[in-house]
VEXTOR-718995 format. One record per residue: z, y, x of N, C-alpha, C, O, CB in turn. Coordinates in pm, whole numbers, padded with zeros to 5 digits, always signed. Glycine has a CB too. Layout:
ZYXZYXZYXZYXZYX...
//
This chain:
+01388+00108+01401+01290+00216+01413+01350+00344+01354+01415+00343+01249+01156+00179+01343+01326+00442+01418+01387+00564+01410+01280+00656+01318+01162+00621+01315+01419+00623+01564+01322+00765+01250+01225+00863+01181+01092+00902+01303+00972+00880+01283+01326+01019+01130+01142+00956+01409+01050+00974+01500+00942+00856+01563+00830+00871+01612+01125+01025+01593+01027+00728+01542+00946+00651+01638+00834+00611+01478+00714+00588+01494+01054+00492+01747+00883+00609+01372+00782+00568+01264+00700+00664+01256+00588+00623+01222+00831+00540+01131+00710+00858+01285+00604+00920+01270+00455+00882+01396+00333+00897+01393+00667+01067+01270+00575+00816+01517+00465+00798+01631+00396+00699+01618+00297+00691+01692+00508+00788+01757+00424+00592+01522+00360+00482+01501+00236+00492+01426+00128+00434+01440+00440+00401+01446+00301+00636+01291+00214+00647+01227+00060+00757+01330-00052+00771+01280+00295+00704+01090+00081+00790+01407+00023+00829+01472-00112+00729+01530-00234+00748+01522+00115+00873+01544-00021+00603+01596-00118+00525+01671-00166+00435+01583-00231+00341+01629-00068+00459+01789-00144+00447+01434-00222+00395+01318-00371+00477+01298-00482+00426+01311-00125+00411+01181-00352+00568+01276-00443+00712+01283-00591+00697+01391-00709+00725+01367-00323+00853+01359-00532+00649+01504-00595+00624+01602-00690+00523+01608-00799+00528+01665-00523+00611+01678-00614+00384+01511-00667+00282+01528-00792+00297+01372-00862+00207+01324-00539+00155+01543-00783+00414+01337-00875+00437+01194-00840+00416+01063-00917+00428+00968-00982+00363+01191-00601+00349+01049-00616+00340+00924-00580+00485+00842-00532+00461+00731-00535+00223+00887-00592+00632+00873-00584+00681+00764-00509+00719+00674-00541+00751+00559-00621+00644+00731-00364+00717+00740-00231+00700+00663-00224+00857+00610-00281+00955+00657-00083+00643+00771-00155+00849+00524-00089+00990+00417+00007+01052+00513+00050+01003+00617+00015+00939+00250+00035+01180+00458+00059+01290+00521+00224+01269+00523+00290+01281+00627-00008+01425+00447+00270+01241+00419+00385+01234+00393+00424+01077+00366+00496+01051+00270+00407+01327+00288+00386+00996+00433+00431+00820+00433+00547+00838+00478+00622+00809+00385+00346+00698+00533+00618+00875+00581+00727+00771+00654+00884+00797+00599+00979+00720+00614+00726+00799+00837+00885+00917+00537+01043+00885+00482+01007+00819+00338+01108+00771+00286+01157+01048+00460+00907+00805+00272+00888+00690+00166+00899+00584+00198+00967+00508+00129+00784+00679+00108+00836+00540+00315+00837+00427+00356+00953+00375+00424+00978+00255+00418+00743+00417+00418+00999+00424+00463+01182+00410+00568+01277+00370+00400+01331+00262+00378+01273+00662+00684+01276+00423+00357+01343+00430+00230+01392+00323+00135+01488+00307+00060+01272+00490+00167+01280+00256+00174+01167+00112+00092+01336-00011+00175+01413-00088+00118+00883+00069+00224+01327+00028+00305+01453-00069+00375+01443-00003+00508+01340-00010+00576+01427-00262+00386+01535+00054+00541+01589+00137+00638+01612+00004+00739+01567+00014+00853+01731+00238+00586+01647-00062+00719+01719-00197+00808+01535-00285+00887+01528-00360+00983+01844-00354+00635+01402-00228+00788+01306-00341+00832+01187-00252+00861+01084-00239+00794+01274-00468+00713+01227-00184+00990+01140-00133+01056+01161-00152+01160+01278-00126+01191+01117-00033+01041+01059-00211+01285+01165-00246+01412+01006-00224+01537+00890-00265+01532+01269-00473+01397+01072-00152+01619+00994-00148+01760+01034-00216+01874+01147-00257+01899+00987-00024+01808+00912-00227+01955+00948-00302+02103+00921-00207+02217+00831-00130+02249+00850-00443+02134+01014-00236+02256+01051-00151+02406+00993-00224+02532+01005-00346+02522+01229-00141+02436+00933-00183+02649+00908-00184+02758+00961-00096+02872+00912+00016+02888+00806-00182+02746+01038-00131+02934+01096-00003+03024+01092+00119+02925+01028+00221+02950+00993+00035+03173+01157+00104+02821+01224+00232+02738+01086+00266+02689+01103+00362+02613+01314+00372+02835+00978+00240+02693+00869+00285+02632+00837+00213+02506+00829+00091+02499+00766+00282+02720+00822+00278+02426+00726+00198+02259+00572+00132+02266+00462+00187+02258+00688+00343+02125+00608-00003+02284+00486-00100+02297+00451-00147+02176+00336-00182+02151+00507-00219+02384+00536-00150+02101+00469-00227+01950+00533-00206+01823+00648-00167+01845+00473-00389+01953+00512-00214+01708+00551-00162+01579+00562-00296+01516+00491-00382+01568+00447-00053+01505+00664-00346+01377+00617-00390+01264+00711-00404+01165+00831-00421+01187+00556-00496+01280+00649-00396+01035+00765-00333+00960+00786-00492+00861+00686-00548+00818+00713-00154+00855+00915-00544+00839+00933-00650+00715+00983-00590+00566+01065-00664+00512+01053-00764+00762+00961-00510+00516+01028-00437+00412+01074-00568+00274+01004-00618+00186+00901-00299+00356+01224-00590+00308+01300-00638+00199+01309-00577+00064+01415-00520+00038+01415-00646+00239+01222-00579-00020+01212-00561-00133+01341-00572-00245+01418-00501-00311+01118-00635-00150+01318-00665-00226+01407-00708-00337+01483-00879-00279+01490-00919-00162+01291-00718-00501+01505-00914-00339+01643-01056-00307+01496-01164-00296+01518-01247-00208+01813-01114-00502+01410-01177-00335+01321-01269-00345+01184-01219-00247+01088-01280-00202+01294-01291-00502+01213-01132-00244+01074-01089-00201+01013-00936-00104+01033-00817-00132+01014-01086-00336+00940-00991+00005+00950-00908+00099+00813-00899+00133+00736-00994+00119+01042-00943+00200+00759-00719+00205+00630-00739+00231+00649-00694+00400+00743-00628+00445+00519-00644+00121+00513-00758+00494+00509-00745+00612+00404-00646+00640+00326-00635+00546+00497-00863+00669+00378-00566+00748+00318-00469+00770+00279-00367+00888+00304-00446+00979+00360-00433+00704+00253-00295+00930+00252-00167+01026+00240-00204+01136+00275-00128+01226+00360-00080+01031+00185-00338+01166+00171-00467+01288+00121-00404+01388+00043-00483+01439+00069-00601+01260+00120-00305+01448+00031-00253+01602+00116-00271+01720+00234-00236+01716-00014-00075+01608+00077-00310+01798+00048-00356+01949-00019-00242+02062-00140-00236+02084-00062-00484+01935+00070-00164+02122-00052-00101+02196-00157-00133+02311-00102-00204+02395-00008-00012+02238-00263-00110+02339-00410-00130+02401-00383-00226+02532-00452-00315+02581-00487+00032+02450-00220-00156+02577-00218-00191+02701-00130-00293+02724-00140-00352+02831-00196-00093+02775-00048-00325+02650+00033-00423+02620+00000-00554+02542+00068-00656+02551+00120-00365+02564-00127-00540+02453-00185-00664+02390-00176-00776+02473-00164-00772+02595-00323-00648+02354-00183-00876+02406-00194-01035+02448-00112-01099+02600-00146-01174+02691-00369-01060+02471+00020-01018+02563+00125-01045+02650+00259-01129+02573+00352-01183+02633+00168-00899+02710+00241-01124+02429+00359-01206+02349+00436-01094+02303+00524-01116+02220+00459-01316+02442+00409-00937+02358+00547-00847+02303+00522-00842+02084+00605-00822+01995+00525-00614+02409+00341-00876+02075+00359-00817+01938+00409-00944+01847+00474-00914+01747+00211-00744+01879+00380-01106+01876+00413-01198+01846+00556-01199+01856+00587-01282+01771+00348-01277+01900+00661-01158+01907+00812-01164+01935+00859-01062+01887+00982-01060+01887+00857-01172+02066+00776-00921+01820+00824-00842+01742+00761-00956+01586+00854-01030+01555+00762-00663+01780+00724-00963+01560+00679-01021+01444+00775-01129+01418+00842-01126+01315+00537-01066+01453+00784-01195+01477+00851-01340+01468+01038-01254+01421+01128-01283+01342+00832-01461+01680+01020-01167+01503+01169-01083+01442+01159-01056+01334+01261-01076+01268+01216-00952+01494+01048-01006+01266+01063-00932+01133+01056-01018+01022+01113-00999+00914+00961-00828+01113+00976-01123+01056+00989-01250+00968+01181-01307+00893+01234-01332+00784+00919-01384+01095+01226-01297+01079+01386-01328+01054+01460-01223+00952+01553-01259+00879+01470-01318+01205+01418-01115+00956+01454-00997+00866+01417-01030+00712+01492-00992+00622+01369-00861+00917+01326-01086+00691+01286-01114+00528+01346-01259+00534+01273-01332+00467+01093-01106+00475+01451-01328+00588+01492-01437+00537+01402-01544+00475+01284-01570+00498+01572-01400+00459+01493-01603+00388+01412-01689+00259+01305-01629+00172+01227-01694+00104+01511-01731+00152+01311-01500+00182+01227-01462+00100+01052-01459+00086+00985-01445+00189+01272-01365+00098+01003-01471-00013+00872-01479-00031+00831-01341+00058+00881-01230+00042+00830-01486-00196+00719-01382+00164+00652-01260+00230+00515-01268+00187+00443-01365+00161+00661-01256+00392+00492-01118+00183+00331-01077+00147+00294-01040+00263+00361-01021+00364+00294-00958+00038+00134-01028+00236+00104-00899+00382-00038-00912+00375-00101-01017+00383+00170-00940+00576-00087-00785+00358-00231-00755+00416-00292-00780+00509-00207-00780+00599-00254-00667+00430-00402-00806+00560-00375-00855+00668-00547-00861+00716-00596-00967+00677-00277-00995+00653-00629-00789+00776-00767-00821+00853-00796-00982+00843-00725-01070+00893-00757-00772+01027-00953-01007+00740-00970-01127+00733-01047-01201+00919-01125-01295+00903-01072-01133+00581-01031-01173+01016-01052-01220+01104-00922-01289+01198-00923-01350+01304-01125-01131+01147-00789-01240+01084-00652-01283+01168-00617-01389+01098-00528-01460+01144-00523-01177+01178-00685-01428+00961-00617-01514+00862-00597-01655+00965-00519-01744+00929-00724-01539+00704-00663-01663+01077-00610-01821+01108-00500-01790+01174-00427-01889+01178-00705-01928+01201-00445-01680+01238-00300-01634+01299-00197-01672+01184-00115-01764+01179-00291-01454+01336-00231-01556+01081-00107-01611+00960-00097-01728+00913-00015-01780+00837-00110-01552+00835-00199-01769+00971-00179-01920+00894-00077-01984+00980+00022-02041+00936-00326-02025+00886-00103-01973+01087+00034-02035+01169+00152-02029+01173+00222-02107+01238+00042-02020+01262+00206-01910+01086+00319-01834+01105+00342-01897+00904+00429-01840+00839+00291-01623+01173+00278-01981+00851+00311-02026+00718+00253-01933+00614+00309-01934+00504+00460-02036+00702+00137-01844+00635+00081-01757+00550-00032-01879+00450-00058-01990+00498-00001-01619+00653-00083-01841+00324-00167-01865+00282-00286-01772+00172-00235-01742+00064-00112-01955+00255-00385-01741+00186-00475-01661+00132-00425-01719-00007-00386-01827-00050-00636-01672+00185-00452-01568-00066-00440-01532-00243-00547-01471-00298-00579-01496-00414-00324-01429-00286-00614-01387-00224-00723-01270-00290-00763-01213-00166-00713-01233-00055-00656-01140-00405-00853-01143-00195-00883-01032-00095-00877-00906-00159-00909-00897-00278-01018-01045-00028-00830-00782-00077-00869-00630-00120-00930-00588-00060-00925-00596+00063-00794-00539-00131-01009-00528-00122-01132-00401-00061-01096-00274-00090-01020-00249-00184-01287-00406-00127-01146-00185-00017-01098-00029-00019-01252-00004-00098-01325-00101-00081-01060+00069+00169-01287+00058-00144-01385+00163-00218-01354+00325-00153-01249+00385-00132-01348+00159-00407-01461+00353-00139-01435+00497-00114-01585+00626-00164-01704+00596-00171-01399+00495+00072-01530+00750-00186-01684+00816-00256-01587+00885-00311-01466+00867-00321-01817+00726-00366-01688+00998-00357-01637+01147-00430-01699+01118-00565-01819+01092-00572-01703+01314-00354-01630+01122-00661-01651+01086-00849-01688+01198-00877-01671+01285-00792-01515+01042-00963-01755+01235-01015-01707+01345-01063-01595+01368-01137-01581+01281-01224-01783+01386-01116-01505+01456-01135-01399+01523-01166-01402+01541-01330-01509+01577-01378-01398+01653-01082-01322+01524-01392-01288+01591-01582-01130+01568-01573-01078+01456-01567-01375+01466-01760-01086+01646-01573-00954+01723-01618-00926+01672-01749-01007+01697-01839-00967+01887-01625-00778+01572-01785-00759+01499-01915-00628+01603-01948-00527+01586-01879-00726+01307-01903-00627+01706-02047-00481+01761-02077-00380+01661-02137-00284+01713-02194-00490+01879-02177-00387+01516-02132-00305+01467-02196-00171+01384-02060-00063+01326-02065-00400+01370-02306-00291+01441-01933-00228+01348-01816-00122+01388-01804-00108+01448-01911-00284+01342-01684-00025+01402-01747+00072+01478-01669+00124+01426-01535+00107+01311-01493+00181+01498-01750+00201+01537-01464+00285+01463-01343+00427+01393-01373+00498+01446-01457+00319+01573-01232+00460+01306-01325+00517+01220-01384+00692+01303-01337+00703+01400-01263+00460+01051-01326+00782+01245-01392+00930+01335-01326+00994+01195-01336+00963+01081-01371+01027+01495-01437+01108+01267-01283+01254+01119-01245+01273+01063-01394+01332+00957-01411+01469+01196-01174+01241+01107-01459+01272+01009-01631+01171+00890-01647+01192+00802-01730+01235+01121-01800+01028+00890-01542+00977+00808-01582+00936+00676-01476+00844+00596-01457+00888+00875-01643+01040+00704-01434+01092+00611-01311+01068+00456-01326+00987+00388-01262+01254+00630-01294+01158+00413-01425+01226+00321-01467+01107+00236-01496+01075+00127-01448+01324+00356-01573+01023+00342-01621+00898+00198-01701+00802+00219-01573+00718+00131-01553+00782+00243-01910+00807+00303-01507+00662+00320-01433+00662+00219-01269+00569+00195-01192+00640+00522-01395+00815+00179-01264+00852+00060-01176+00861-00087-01249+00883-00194-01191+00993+00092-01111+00847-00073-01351+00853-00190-01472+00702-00248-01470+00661-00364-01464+00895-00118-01647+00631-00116-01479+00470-00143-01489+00406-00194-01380+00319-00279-01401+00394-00024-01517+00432-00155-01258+00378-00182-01139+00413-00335-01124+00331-00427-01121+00431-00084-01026+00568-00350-01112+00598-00515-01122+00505-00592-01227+00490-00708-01189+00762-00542-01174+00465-00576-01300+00416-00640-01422+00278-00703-01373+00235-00818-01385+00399-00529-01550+00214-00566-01303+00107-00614-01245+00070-00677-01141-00022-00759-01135+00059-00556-01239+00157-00633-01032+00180-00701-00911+00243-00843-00867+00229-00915-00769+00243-00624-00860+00343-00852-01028+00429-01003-01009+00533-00963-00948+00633-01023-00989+00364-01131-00921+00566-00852-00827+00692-00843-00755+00713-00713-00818+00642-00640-00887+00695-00853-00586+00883-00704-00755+00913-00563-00777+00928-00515-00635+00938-00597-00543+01045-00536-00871+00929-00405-00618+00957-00341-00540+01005-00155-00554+00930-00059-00538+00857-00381-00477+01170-00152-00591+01190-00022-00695+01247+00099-00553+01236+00220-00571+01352-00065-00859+01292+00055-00447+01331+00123-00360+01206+00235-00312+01188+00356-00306+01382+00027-00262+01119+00080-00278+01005+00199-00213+00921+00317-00319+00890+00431-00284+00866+00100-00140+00895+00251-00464+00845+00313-00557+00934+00461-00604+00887+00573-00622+00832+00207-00659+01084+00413-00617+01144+00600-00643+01137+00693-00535+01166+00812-00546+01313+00619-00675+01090+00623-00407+01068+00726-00308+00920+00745-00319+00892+00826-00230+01119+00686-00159+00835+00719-00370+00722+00676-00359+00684+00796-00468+00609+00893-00462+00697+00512-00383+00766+00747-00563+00687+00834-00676+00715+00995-00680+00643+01088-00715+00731+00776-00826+00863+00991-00626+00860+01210-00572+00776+01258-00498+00723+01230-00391+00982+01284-00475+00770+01356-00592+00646+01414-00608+00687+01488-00464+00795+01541-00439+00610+01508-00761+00570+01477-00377+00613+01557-00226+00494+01649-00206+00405+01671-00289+00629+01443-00073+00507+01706-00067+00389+01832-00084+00247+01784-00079+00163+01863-00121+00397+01948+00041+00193+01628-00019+00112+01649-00025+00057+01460-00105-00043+01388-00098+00079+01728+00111+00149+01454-00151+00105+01347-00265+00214+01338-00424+00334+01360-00439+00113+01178-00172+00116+01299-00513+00174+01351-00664+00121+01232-00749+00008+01184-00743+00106+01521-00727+00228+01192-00833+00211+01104-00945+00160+01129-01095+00232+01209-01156+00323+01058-00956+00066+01086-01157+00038+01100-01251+00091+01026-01370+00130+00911-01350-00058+01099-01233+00100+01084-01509+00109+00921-01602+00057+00973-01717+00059+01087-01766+00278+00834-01639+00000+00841-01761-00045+00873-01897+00044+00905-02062+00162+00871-02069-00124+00760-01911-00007+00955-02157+00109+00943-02258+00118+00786-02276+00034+00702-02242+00080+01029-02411+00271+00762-02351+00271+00670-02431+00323+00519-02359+00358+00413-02412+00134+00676-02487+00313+00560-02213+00330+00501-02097+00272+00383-02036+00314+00301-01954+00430+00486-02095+00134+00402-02116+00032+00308-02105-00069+00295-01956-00173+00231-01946-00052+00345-02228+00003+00384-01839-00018+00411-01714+00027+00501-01612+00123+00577-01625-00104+00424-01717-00041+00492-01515+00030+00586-01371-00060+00584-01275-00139+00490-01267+00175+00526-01293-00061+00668-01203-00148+00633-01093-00068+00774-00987-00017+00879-01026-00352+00642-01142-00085+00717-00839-00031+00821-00753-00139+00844-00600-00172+00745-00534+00140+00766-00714-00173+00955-00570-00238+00970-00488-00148+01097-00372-00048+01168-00388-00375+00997-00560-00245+01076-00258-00189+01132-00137-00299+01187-00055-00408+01130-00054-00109+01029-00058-00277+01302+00017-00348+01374+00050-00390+01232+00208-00350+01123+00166-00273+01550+00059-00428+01222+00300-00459+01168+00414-00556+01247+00544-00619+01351+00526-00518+01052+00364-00553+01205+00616-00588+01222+00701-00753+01281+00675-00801+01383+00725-00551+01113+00768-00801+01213+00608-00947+01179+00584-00932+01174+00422-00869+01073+00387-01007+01022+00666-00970+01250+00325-00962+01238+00198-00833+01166+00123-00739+01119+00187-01075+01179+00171-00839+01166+00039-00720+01109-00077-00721+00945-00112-00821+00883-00149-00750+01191-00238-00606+00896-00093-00604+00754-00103-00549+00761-00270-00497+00860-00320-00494+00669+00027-00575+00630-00342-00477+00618-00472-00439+00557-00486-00511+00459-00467-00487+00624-00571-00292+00518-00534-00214+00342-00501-00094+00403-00522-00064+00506-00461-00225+00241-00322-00023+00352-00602-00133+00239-00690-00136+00314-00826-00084+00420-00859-00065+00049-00716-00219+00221-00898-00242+00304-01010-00274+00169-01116-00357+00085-01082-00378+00430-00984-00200+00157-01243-00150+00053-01305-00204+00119-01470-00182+00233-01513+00031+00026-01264-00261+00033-01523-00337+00091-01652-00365-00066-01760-00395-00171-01703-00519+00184-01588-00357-00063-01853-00387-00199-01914-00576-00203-01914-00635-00310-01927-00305-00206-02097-00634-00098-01901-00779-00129-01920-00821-00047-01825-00739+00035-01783-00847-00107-02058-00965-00049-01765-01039+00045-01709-01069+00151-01808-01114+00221-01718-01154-00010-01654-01084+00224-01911-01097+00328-01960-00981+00442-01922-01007+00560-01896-01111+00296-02086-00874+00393-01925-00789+00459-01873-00735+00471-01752-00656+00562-01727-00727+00447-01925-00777+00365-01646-00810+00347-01525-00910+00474-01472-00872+00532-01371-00869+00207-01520-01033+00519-01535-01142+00589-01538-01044+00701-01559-01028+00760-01451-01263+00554-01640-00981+00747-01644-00937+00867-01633-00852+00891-01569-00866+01007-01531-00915+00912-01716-00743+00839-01522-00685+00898-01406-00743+00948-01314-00701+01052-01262-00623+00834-01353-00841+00891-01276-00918+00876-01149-01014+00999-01114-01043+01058-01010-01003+00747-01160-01059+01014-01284-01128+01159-01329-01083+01254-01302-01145+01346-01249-01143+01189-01444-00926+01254-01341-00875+01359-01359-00793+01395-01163-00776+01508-01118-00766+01332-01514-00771+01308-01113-00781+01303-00933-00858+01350-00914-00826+01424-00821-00795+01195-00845-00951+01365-00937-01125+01394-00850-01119+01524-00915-01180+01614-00858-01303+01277-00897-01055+01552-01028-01117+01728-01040-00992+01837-00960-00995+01960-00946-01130+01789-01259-00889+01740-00917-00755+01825-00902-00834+01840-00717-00867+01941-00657-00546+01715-00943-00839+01711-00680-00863+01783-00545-00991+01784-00473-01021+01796-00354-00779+01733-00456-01060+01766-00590-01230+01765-00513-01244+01719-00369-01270+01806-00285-01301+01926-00502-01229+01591-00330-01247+01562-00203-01305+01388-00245-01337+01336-00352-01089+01593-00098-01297+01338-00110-01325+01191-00112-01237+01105-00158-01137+01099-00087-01349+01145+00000-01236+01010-00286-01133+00928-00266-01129+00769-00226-01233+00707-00244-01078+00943-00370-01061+00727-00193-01054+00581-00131-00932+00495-00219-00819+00543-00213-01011+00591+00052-00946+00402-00280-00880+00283-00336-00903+00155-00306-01018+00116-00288-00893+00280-00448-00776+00054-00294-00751-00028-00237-00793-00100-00416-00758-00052-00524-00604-00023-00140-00866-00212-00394-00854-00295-00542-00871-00438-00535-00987-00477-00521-00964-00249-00648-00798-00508-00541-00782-00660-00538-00892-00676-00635-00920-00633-00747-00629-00730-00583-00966-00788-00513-01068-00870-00575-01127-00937-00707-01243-00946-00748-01055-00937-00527-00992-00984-00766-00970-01027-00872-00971-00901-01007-00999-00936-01122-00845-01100-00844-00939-00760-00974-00937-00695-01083-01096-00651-01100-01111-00539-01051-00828-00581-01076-01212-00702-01151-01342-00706-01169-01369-00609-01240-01474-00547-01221-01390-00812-01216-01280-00571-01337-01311-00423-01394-01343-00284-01324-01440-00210-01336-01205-00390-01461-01196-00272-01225-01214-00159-01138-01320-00171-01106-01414-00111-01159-01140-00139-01035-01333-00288-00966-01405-00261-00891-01590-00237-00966-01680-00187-00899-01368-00371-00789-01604-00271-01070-01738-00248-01155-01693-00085-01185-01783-00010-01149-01762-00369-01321-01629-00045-01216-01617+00054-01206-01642+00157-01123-01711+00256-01144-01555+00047-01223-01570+00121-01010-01563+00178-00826-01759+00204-00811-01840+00292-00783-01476-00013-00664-01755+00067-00848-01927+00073-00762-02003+00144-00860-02105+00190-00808-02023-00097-00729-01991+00174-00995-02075+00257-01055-02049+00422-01077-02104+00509-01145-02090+00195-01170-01932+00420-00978-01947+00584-00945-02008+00585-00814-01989+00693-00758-01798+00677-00940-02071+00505-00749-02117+00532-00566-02048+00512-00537-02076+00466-00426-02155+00641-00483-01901+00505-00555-01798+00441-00434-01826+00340-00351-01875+00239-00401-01683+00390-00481-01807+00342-00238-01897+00207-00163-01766+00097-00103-01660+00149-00068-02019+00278+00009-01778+00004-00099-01700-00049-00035-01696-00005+00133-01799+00027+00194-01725-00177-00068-01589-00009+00182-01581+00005+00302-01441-00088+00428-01449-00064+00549-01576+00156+00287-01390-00132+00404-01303-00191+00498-01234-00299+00380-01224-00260+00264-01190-00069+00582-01184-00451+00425-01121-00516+00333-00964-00596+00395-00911-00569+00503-01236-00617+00277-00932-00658+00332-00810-00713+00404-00751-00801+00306-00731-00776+00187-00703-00602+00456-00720-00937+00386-00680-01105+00333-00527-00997+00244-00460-00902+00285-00620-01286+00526-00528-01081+00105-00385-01090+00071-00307-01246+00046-00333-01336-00033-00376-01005-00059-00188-01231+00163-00200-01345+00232-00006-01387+00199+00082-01316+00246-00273-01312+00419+00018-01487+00130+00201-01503+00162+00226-01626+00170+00159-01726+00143+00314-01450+00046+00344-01610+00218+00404-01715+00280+00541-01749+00236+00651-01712+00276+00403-01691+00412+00488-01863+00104+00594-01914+00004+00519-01920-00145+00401-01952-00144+00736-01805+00003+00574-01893-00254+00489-01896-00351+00444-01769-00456+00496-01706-00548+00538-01993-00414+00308-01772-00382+00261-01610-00445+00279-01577-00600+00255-01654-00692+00091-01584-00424+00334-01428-00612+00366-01417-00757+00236-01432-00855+00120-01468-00833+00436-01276-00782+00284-01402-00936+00135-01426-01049+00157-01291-01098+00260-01251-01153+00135-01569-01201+00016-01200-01066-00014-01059-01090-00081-01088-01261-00161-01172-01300-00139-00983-00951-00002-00968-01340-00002-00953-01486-00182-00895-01503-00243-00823-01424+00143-00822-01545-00233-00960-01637-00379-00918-01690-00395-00740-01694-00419-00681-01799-00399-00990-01865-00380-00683-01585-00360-00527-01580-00499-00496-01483-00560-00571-01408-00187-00471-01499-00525-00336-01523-00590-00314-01447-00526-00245-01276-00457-00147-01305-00670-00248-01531-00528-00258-01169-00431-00225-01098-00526-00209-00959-00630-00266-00926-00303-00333-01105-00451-00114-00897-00493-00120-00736-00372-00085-00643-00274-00015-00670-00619-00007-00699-00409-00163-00508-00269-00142-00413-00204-00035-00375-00265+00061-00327-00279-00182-00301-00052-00036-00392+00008+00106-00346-00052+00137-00209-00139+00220-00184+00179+00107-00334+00001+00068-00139-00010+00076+00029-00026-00033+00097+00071-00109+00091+00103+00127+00094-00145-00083+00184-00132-00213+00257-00039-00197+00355-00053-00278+00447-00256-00264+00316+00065-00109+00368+00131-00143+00461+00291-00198+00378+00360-00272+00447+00128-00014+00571+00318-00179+00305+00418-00219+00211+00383-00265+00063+00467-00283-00024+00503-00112+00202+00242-00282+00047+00222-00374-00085+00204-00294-00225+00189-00356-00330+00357-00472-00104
//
């Protein structure tokens, strides 16, 4: 997959209602240049999906679209079945619509959790202690995310975390957190954002909501009960969810408070 053919993909994502950030695809290309792959039809782009090789152990699956007119012909199953070959041995993740979980199951997936998106406008308070994060704080703030997540994933995160025009990283002092948001299509997504407690979870989030006064939307695994008590007692409502689903043996996510970078790379 080419820079162009990933902006067009990201396009017919858009379409299909997920909402992607303004500036995703050279973050995301970045993550593994080698595990992005399209299907051709008479030279035309029929289908997308991305295997992003993480790391030596561990790989996430993703960006799975099929177009309208080409569905249920085998082209998106034979792109998939490729990208699988691309993550090797390695442990695969993947988000995944809980109405497909009996598909992944075939392909050797097994349910872990579910994530839900939350979405709603907070009120805003400005913390002077936050800051934007720079290339020095690279290192612990890819340390932290693994911690919580169980995997690493440092390729996609240093592209992830430059600061670009229309998404910016935060961190707390002391390096007791981070959180990074992106402008979108439709309000501001945040992901991920890694904190040992919801109090400080709460203020990042605060301090998001006063920088760009708009809607925000977070991805938060089921299991982190704090956030999401959180989420729902600002009005954030739930709104769209998705199986977290792998195939091999799922890592064990650290006692953190945390929400997903990106369901399309984990």
């Amino acid at each position: 997959m080419t820079t162009e053919d990933l902006q067009t993909f990201l396009g017919w994502a858009r379409e299909e209602g997920w909402n992607p950030g303004s500036d995703d695809a050279a973050a995301f290309l970045a993550a593994d240049p080698q595990g992005f792959f399209v299907g051709e039809v008479d030279n035309a782009l029929v289908a997308a999906v991305s295997a992003v090789n993480h790391s030596d152990a561990f790989a996430f699956l993703g960006l799975y679209l099929c177009h309208p007119a080409f569905r249920g012909q085998g082209y998106g199953y034979a792109l998939w079945q490729h990208a699988l070959a691309h993550a090797e041995d390695r442990v695969v993740g993947l988000d995944g619509v809980p109405d497909q979980q009996d598909n992944y199951r075939k392909s050797g997936f097994a349910l872990m959790d579910q994530t839900w998106r939350y979405e709603g406008e907070i009120s805003g308070a400005p913390d002077p202690y936050i800051k934007p994060a720079t290339q020095d704080d690279t290192g612990w703030v890819v340390d932290l995310d693994a911690n919580a997540t169980g995997y690493e994933k440092p390729e996609f995160l240093a592209a992830w975390l430059t600061q670009a025009p229309s998404r910016r990283t935060l961190v707390l002092p002391n390096r007791r957190g981070f959180a990074t948001y992106r402008r979108c299509d439709v309000g501001y997504k945040v992901g991920p954002l890694v904190t040992s407690n919801v109090e400080d979870a709460a203020a990042l989030l605060r301090h998001i909501a006063a920088d760009v006064k708009d809607r925000l939307m977070i991805d938060v695994p089921e299991s982190c009960t704090t956030l999401t008590d959180f989420c729902k007692a600002q009005g954030m409502a739930p709104s769209f969810n998705t199986a977290r689903m792998y195939r091999g043996p799922a890592p064990l996510p650290g006692s953190t408070c945390y929400a997903v970078a990106t369901l399309e790379l984990g």
